[in-house]
Each structure stands twice: as C-alpha cells, then as structure tokens.
C-alpha positions as CSV (number, residue, x, y, z in Angstrom):
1,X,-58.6,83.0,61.4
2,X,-56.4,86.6,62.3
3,X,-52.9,86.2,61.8
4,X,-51.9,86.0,65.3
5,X,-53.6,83.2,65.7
6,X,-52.3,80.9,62.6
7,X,-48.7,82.4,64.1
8,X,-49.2,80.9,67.4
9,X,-50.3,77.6,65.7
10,X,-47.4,77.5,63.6
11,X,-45.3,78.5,66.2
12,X,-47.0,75.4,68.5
13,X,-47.1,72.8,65.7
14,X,-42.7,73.8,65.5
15,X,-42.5,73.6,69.1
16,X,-43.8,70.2,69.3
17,X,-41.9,69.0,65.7
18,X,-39.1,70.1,67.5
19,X,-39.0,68.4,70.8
20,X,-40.2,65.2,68.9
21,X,-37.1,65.2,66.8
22,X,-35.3,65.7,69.8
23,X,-37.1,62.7,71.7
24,X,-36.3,60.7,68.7
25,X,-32.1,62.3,68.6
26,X,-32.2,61.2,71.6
27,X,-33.4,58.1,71.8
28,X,-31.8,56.7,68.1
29,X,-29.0,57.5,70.4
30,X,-29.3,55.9,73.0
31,X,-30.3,52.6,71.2
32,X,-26.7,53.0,68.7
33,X,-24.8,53.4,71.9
34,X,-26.3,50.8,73.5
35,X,-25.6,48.3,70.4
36,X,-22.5,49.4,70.1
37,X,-21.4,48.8,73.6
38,X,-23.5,45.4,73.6
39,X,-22.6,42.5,75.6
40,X,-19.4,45.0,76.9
41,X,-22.4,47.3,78.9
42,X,-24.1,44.0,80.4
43,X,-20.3,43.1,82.1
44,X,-19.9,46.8,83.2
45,X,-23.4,46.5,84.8
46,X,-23.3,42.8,86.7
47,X,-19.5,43.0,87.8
48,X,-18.0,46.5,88.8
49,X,-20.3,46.9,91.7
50,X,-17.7,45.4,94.6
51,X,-18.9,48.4,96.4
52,X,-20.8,51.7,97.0
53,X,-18.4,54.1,95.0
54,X,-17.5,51.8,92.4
55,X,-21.4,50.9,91.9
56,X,-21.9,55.1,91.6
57,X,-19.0,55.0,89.2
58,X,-20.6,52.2,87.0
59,X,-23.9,53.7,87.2
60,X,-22.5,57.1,86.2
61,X,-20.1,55.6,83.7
62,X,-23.4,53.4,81.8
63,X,-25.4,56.9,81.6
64,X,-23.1,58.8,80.1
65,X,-22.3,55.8,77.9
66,X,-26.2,55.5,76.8
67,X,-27.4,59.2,77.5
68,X,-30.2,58.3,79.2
69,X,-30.8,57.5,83.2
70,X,-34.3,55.8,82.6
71,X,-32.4,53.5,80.3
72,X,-29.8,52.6,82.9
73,X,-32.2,52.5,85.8
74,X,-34.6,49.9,83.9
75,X,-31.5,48.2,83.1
76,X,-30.8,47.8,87.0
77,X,-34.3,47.1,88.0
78,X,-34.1,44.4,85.2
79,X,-30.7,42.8,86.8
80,X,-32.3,43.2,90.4
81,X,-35.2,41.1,88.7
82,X,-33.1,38.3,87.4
83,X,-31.3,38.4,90.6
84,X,-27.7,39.2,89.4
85,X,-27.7,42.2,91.8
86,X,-28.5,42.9,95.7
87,X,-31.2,45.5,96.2
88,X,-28.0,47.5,98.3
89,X,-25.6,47.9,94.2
90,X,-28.5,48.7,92.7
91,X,-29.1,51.3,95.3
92,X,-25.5,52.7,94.1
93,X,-25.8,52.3,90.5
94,X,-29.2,54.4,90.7
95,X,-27.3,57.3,92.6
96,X,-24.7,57.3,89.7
97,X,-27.2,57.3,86.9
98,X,-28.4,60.2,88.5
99,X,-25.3,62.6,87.9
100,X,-24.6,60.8,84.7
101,X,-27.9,62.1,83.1
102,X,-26.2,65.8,83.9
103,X,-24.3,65.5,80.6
104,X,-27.6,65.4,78.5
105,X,-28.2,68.9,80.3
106,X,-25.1,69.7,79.5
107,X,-25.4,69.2,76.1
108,X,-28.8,70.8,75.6
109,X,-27.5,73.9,76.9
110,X,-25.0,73.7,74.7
111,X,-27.1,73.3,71.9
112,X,-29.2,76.6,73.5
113,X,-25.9,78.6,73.9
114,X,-25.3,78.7,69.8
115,X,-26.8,77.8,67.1
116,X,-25.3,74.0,66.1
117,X,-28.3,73.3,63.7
118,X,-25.3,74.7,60.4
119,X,-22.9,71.8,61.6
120,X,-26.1,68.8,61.7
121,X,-26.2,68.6,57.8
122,X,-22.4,67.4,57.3
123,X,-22.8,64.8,59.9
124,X,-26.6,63.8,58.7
125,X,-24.6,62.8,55.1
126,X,-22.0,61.3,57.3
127,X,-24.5,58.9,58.9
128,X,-25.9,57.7,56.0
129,X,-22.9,57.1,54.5
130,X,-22.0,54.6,57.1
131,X,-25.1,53.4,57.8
132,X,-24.7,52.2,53.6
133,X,-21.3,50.6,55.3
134,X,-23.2,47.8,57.1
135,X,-19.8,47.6,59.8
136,X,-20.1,50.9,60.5
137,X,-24.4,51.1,60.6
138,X,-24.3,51.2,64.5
139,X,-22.1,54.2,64.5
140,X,-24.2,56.0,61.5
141,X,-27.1,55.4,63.4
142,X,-25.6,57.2,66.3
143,X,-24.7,60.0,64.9
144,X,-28.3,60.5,63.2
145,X,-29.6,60.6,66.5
146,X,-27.0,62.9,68.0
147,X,-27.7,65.3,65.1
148,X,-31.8,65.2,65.8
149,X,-31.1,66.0,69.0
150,X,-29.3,68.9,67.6
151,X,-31.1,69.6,64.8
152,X,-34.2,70.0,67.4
153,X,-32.6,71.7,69.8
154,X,-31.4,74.2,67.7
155,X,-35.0,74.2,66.0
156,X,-36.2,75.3,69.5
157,X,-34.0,77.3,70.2
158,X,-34.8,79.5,67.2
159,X,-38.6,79.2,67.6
160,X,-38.2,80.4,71.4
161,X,-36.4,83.4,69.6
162,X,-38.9,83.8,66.7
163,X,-41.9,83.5,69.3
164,X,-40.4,86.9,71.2
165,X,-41.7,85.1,74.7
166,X,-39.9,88.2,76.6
167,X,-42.2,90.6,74.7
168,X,-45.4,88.4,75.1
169,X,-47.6,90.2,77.9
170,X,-49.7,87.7,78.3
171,X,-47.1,85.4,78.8
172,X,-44.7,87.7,81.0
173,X,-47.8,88.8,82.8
174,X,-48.8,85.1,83.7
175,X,-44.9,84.3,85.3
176,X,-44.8,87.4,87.0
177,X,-48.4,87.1,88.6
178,X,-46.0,84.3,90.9
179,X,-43.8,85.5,93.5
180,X,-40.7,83.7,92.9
181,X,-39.3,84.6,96.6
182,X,-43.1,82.6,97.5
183,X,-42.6,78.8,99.1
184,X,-46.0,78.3,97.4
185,X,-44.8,79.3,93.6
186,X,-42.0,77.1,94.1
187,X,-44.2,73.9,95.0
188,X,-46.4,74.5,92.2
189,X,-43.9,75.0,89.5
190,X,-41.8,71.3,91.0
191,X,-45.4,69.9,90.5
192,X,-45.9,71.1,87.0
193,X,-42.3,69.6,86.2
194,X,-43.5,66.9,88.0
195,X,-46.6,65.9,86.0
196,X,-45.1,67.4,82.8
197,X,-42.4,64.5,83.0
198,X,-44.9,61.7,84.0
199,X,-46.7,62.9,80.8
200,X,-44.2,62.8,77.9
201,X,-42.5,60.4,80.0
202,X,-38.8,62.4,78.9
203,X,-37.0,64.8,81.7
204,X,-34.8,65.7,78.7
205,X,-38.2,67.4,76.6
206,X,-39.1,69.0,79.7
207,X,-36.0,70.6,80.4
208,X,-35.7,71.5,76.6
209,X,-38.7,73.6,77.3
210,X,-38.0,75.2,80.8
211,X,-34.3,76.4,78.7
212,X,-36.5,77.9,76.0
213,X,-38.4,79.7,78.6
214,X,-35.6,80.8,80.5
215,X,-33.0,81.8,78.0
216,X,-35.8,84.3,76.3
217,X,-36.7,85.6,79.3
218,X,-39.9,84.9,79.8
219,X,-39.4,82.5,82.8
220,X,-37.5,83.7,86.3
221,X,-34.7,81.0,86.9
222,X,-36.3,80.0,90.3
223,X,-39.1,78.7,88.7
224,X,-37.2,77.1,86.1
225,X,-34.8,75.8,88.5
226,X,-38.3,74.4,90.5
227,X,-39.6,72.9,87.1
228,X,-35.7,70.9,87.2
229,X,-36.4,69.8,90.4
230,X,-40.4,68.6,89.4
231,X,-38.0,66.7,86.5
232,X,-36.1,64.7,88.9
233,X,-39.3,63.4,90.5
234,X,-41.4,62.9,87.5
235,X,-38.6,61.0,85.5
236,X,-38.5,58.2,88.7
237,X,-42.3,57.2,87.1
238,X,-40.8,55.3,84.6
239,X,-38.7,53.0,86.0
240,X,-41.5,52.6,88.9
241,X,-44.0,51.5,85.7
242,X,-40.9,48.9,84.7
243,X,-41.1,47.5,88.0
244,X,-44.6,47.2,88.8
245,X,-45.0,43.2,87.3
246,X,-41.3,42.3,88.4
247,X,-40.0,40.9,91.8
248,X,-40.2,42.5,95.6
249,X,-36.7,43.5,95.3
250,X,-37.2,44.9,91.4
251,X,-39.9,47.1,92.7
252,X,-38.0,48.3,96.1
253,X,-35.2,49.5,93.9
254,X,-37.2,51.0,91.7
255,X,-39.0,52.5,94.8
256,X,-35.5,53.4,96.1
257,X,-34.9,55.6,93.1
258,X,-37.8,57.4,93.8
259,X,-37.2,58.1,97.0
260,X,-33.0,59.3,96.1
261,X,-34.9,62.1,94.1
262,X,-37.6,63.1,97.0
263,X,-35.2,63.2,99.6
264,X,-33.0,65.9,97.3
265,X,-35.9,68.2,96.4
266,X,-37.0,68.2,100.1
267,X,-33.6,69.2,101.9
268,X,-33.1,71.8,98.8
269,X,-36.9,73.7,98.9
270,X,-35.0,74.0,102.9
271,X,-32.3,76.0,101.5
272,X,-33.8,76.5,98.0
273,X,-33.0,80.2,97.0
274,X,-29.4,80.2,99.0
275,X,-28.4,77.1,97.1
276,X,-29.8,78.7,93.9
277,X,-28.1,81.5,94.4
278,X,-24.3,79.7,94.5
279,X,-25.5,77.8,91.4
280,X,-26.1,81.4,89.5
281,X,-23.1,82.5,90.9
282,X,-21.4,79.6,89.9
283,X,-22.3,79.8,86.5
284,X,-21.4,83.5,85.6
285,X,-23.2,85.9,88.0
286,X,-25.6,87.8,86.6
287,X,-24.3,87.7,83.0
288,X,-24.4,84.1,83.3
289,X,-26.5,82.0,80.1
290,X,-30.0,80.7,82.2
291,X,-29.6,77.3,80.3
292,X,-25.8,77.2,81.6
293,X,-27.2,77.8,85.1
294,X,-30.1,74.9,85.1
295,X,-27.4,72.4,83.5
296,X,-25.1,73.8,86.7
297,X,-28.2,73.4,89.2
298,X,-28.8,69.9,87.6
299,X,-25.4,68.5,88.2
300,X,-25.1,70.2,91.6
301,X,-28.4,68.7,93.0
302,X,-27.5,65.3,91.5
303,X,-23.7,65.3,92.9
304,X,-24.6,66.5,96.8
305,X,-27.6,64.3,96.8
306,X,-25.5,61.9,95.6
307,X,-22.3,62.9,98.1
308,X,-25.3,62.8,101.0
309,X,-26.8,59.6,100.4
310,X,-24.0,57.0,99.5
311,X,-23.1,57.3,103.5
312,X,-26.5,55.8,103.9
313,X,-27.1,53.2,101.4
314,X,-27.9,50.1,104.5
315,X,-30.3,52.5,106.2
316,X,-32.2,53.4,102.9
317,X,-32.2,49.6,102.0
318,X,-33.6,48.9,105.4
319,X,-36.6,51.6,104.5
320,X,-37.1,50.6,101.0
321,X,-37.9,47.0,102.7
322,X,-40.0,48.0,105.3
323,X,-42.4,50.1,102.7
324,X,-42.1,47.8,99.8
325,X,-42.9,43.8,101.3
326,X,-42.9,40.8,99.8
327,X,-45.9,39.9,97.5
328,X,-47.6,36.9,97.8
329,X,-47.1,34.8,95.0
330,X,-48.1,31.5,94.6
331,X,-45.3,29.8,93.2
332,X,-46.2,26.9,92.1
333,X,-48.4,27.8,89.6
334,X,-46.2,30.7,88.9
335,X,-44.4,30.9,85.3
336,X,-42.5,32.9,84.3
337,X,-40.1,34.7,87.5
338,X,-37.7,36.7,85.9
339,X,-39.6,38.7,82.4
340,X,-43.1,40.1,82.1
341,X,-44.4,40.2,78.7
342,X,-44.7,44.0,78.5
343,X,-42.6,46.4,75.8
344,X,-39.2,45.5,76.1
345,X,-37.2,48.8,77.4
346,X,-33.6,47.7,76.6
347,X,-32.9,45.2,74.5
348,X,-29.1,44.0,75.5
349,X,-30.4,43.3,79.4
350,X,-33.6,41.8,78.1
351,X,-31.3,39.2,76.8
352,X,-30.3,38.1,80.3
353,X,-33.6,38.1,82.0
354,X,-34.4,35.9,78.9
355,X,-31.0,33.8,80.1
356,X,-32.2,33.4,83.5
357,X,-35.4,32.5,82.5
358,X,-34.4,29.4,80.4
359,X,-32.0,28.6,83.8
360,X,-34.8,28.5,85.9
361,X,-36.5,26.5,82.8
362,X,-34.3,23.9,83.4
363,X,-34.6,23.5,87.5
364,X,-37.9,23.6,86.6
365,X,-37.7,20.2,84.2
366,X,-35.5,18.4,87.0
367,X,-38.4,18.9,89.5
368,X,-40.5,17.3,87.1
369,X,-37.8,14.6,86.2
370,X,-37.8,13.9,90.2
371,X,-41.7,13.5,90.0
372,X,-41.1,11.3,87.4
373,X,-38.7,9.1,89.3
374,X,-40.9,8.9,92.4
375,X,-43.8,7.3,90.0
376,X,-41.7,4.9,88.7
377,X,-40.8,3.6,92.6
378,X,-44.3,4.5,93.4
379,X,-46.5,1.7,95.2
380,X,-49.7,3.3,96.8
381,X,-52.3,3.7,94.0
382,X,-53.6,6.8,96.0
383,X,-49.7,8.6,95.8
384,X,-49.2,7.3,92.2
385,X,-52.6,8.9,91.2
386,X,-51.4,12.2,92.7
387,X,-47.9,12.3,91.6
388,X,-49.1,11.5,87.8
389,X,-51.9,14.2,87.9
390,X,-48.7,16.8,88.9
391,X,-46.1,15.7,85.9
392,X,-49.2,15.9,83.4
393,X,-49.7,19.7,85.2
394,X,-46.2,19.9,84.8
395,X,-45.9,19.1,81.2
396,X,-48.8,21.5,80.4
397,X,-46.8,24.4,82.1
398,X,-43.2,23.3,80.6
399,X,-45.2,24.2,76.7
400,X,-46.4,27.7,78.1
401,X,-43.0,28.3,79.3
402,X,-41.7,27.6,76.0
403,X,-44.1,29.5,73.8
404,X,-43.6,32.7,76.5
405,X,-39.8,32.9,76.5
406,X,-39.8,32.6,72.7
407,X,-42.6,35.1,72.4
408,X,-40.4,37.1,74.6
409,X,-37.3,36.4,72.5
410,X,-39.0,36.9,69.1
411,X,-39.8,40.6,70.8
412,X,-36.1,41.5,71.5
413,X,-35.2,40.3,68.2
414,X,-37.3,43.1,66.6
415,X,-35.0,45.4,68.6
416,X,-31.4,47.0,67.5
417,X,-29.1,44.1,69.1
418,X,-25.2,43.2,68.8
419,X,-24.4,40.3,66.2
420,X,-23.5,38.7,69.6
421,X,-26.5,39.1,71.3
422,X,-28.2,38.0,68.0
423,X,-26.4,34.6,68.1
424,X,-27.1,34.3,71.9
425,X,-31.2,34.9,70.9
426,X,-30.5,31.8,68.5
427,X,-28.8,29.6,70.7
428,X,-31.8,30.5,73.5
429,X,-34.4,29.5,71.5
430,X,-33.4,26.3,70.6
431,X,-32.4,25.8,73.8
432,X,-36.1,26.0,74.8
433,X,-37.2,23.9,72.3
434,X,-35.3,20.9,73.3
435,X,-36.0,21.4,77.5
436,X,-39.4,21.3,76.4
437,X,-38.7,18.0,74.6
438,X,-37.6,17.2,78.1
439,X,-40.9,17.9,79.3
440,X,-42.6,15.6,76.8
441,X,-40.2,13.0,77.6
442,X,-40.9,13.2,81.1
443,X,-44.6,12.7,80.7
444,X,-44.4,9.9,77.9
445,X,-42.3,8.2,80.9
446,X,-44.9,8.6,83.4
447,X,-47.8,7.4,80.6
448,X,-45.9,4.5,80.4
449,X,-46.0,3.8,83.9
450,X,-49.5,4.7,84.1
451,X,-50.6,2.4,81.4
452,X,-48.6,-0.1,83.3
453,X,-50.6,0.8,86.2
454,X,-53.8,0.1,84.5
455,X,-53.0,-3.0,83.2
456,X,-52.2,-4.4,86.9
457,X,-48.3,-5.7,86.1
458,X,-45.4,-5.1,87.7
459,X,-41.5,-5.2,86.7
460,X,-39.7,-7.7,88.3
461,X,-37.0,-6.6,91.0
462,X,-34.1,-6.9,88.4
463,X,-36.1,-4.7,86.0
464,X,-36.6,-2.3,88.4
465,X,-33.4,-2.0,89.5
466,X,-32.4,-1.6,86.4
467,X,-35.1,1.5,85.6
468,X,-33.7,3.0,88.7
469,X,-29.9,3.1,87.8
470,X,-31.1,4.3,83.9
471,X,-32.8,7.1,85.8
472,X,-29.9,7.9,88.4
473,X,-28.0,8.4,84.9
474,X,-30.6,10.8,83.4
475,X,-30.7,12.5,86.7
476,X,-27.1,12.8,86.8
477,X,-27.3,14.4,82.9
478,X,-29.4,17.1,84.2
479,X,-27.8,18.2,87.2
480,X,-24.3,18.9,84.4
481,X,-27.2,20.6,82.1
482,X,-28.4,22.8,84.5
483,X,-24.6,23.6,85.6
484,X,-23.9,24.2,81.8
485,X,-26.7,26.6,81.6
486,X,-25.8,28.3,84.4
487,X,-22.0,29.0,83.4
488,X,-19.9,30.7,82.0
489,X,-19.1,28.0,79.8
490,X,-15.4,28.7,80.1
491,X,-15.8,26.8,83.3
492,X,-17.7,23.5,82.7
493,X,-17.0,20.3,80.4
494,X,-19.2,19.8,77.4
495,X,-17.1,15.7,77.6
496,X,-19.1,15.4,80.8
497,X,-22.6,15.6,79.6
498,X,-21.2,13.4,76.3
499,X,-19.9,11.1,78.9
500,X,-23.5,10.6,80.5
501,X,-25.0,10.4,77.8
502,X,-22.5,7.7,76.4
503,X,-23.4,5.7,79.1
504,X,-27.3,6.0,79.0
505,X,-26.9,5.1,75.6
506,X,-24.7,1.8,76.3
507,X,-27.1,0.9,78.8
508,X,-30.3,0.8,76.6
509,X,-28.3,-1.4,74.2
510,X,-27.4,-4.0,76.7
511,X,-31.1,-3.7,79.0
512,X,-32.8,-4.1,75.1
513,X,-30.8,-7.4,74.4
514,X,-31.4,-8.8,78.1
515,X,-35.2,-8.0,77.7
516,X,-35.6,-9.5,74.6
517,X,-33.6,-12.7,75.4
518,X,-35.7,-12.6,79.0
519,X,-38.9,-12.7,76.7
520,X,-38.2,-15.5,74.9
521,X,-37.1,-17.6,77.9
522,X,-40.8,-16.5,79.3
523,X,-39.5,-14.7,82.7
524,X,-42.0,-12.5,82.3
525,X,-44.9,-12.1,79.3
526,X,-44.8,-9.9,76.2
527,X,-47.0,-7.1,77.4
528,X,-44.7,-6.8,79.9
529,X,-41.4,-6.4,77.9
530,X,-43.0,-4.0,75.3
531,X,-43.8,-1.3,78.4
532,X,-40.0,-2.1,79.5
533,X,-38.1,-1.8,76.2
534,X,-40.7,1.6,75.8
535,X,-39.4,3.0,79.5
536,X,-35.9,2.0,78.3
537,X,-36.3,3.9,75.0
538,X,-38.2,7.0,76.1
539,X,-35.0,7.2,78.9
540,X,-32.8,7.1,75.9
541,X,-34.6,10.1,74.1
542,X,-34.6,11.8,77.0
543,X,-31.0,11.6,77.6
544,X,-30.3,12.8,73.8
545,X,-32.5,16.0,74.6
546,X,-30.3,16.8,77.4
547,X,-27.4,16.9,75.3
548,X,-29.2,18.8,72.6
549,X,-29.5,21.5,75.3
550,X,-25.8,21.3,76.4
551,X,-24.6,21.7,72.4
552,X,-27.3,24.9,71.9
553,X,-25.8,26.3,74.8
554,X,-21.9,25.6,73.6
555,X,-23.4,26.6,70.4
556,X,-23.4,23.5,68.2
C-alpha cells in the first residue's frame, strides 16, 4: 500500500470519526435539553399555538431550545397523533422548526470560522464534574454534547485543511467538470443533498461536509448552496418514516412538512443564482467565509418560505387532505390508536401519547362495562350468546392493551426523562394494571351470568332491580374515572369517586344481609343466592379497581 493511499484512508477513517462525534454532540444535546426543559417543553408545544404566528414562534422557540427540527417535528406529528393538535398548528409549528434549525448552521459555521476544538477540553472536565453532581447531570450532559459537536467540528475542520481539497486535481477537476451557471448541475447536486440526508438520516452531517468542501475551496458555493437545498428535502424523510404507522392526520402533517420544503426549493431553482447572489452579498461579498454564506442562504430560504407560506396555511391543509385520505381501519379490532411500538424518537412526548393511550384504555373498559350491563338485562338466549362472546373478546383485548402500553412505557423509561416524567411513567403503569383489573372484573361478571344462564334460573324482580341500581353506581364510578384521567387533576374531585365508591360498598353490605336472610326464609333456593351474593361481590371489587385507578392517577 503507497503512501497516498494509507493517507487518504486515514484521512477518510478522521472524516467519518469526526462527523460521528458530531452526530453524537449533537444529539447528547439535544436529549440534555430536552430533559432539562421536560414537562415545561410538552406545555410550550400543546398550548401556545392560539394561532398561525404564535404556532411559528413556538415551533421556532422548541428548535432552538432542542437543536434539532426532526426532534421537534416528530414531536408534532406525535401531538397530531394523540390528537392534542389540529393538522392547521401543526402546519405552523413545522414552518417554525424550520428557521429554528438555522441556528445549528449557525453554529457549525462558527465552529468552521476558528478553531474552537482549544476551548472543548475545559468544558469536557466541566461536564464531568457536574455530571458527578447528580442535580446538575442534565446540564453536564449537555455540555458534553455541545463540546462533541465542537470537538468534531473542529476535527473536520482541520482534516478539510490537512486533506489540501483545493490542491487535489482529481478532486477540483471532478467539481469543475459541472457548470455551476448549468440548471442541470444544480438539480443533480439538490439530489445528492437529497439522498445523502435520507442516508445518514442528519441534515446537520451533511451540511458539516458541504462547509468542508466549500471553505477549502474545492466546492463552488452554488453547488454547495444546491446540496443545502437537497438538505432541506432529504431531512422531511424522517419525520415522514415517524408517521407512516400513526393516524391520517399524523401522516398529512408529516406530509405537510414535506411539501413546506418542496415548494421553497422549487420557487428558488426559479430565481436560484439571483437569490444566491444577495445571500453572498449579504454575507461579505466576495471576501465573505463560504460556511458564513450557506448558514446565511439557510436562514434566508427558511425565513421567506416561511414569510410565503404562513398566508396560506387553510389552502395547504386543504391539499395535504386531499393527497393524504383517511385509511381504513377497522376499529374494532383496533388496539392501540395513539403509539406504535417502533423506537421511541423523543422521550418527554412519548409520555403523552402513552397518556392518551391509557385515556382511551379506559372508554375502552366502559364499553365493555355497558356490554356487561346489557347481559345482565339480557332475555333472548340468541342476544345473550352474542353479547357474552364480545365481553370475553373484550377481555382478551383489555390484557394486550395492558402488556403493549407497559411494553411501550418500559421503552421510554430506558430513555433520559425528567424526575417528573419518571413519576408520571410510575403512576401510568399502575394505572394500567388496575383498568385491566377492570377488565377481569367485567368478564367474571358476565361468567356469572352465564353460568346462571346455564343453570336455567332467574333472579327475582327485586333482585334484579337491585343488580341494576349496583350497576348504575359502578357506571356512574367510571364516567368520574374516565373524567379523572382525562384532567388536569386541578380540576376534578378525587371525594367524588370516594363518594361512589362509598356507596357501592354500603350497598353490598345491606343486598348481602337481605340475601342471606331471603335464603333462609326460602324465597328463592341456595344456588340461587350464591350466584347473587357472587354478582354483588364481583360489583364491589369492581368498584374498588375503579378507585385504585383514580388514586394512581392523583398519585396515591
């Protein structure tokens, strides 16, 4: 092997070291930020969206926040998902997260403007100091990866230096073999951006390279500026991918996102080397630092897209619709509506899809609670056969559910979370745990009334009508369980659900002493009584679950 060769090796092997330190700076960051900001950054998200500008704002504001736009955009989708935003905020939010990834550009050129990699070490000993300070890990971790980011982008930097690109024929003779004033050179550079992005799945290691390439030289700025613009497309792949198990209106803003970035890169390649040329002129003329000028041409494509666009937020919701439609889903056997079991992309939002999930859980009980009811007045073997058939169904589905939202759960917990959000991940799962007690409660009910079916008896009116007022109670417990789970809690009575249950619990007293003195007087045989006093007791339990549910959600 000739030395050339075993240079260009090493030089390759330090390229990619260095761009996967800063994937990993990057990202390290991200996830501190995102900690640190924790519950604070899911409030941001769901409530300042009253309007277009003030959804831009948010979405900006959250990017910045977390440094990255595929995290914020996932985020959105994920909201979208769970249903705690219309298709037309996430549309706004989207737009913002678009200029707010500018500042990562911004500081990568930094980070190509000097070398920063002399003032990493001080804060790498400064990280691990606090990250030893268990208060302070979340900000140690952050500046670990802030300093990655710089240690690798300072790494590249020097290795775009040490590789001489500007002097390398081949490679000066390959650029220049492209006619940068050419339409077609311009398409084929966006689609190398393009697929380079949907490859390493990280605008921000793609732009790292097209500033090594331009600052030494090597690469004319209009083709850099077209591999930017291939960036903005390539990096919509992501959140498309996020979106491709979720709901209709999950996947039409993901689509939405794509098409924010399409439209900009089509009305620019109209005015493509005018517009470049303001952005160079912009940035310094001539004289002007070529990663200044993409991080320029970044922020201005983003903020007149951006200034276009917001006008038209209705009519692009309209088209997004049209092109994305509903799927067909069959909802009854249907799970899960508001998480997919794939990698969870950020860990703070997963925690409210989880939410939302354990809220539908619990509509999904009183259904099965009301078929229970209707096979207790059931009197058409035919309709009682049917209706017990669906609450065994039922019950099978209510233990998938469970094991599925705590196999979710159990994955988020393995993920850099808020003591908050930890606590809420505690108090979800044994939420689930006792709504599937629910579940098993319903279907011991309707066993009993299926063995009572069998056996060819029947309660006597007074017993029955005293099965229907015990289940009018239980009905009335889940309705104030359900409205508890849906909060906040600031605004419901935990004394409500204690008052139901109170009163399903004085009623089995009294119903067991009148069926046992109604036995002995021989009203009605033994057999009888036993499935009675069981209905009465399973009610009870069922009633105690309930509550269980209302104290895991008020935490106690």
């Amino acid at each position: 092997m000739d030395t050339s060769t075993q240079d260009y090796i090493f030089f390759a092997m330090k390229l990619l070291g260095s761009l996967a330190l800063l994937m990993f700076g990057l990202k390290t960051m991200s996830e501190a930020l995102q900690k640190l900001a924790g519950p604070g950054l899911r409030h941001v998200l769901s409530r300042m969206t009253t309007n277009r500008f003030t959804g831009m704002l948010t979405g900006l504001l959250v990017t910045a926040t977390v440094q990255s736009s595929t995290a914020t955009t996932v985020m959105t989708v994920s909201f979208v998902n769970a249903g705690l935003l219309m298709l037309s905020q996430a549309i706004s939010i989207i737009m913002g997260a678009n200029i707010g990834t500018t500042l990562t550009a911004w500081i990568m050129s930094a980070g190509f403007s000097f070398n920063i990699t002399n003032f990493v070490w001080p804060a790498f000993f400064l990280a691990i100091f606090l990250i030893y300070r268990k208060k302070q890990e979340n900000i140690g971790y952050f500046l670990f990866g802030i300093s990655f980011m710089f240690l690798g982008l300072g790494t590249l930097r020097q290795t775009g230096v040490d590789m001489n690109l500007s002097e390398n024929e081949a490679i000066i003779n390959f650029f220049a073999s492209f006619d940068p004033k050419s339409f077609s050179t311009t398409i084929i550079f966006l689609l190398i951006g393009s697929v380079l992005t949907m490859c390493v799945q990280s605008s921000a290691a793609v732009m790292a390279i097209t500033m090594i390439l331009c600052s030494s030289g090597a690469l004319p700025i209009y083709q850099g500026i077209a591999l930017v613009m291939g960036e903005n497309i390539g990096t919509t792949v992501t959140s498309n991918i996020a979106a491709l198990t979720a709901s209709t209106q999950a996947r039409r803003a993901a689509f939405a996102h794509m098409f924010f970035n399409v439209f900009g890169v089509c009305w620019i390649l109209a005015v493509f080397h005018p517009f470049v040329d303001f952005v160079v002129d912009l940035a310094g003329g001539d004289n002007a630092n070529l990663s200044v000028v993409l991080a320029t041409f970044h922020t201005c494509f983003n903020l007149t897209n951006t200034f276009i666009l917001i006008w038209f937020i209705p009519q692009i919701e309209r088209f997004v619709c049209w092109v994305i439609k509903p799927k067909a889903e069959n909802k009854q056997n249907k799970r899960l509506s508001y998480i997919d079991l794939g990698p969870v992309q950020t860990p703070e939002i997963a925690v409210l899809q989880a939410q939302k999930e354990v809220e539908n859980f619990g509509i999904r009980l009183q259904d099965m609670f009301k078929m229970t009811d209707e096979l207790a007045q059931a009197t058409d073997a035919g309709r009682f056969s049917e209706l017990y058939k669906k609450v065994e169904n039922e019950e099978d589905v209510s233990d998938n559910i469970e094991l599925e939202i705590a196999h979710y759960l159990e994955q988020v917990s393995d993920e850099h979370l808020s003591d908050e959000t930890k606590q809420k991940i505690r108090q979800m799962i044994r939420e689930i745990s006792e709504l599937e007690s629910i579940g098993d409660s319903c279907y011991k009910i309707a066993r009993i009334l299926n063995r009572k079916q069998e056996a060819s008896v029947s309660f006597t009116q007074t017993q029955q009508e005293q099965i229907n007022s015990m289940l009018k109670l239980i009905d009335g417990a889940l309705t104030q369980m359900n409205t508890v789970l849906k909060g906040p809690i600031q605004a419901v009575d935990i004394d409500e659900s204690y008052r139901i249950e109170n009163s399903i619990n004085q009623m089995r007293n009294r119903l067991k002493e009148e069926n046992f003195k109604s036995v002995n007087e021989h009203q009605y045989d033994y057999a009888v009584g036993t499935m009675y006093s069981d209905l009465v007791n399973e009610c009870e339990m069922l009633g105690d679950y309930i509550v269980n549910v209302v104290e895991a959600r008020f935490g106690k």
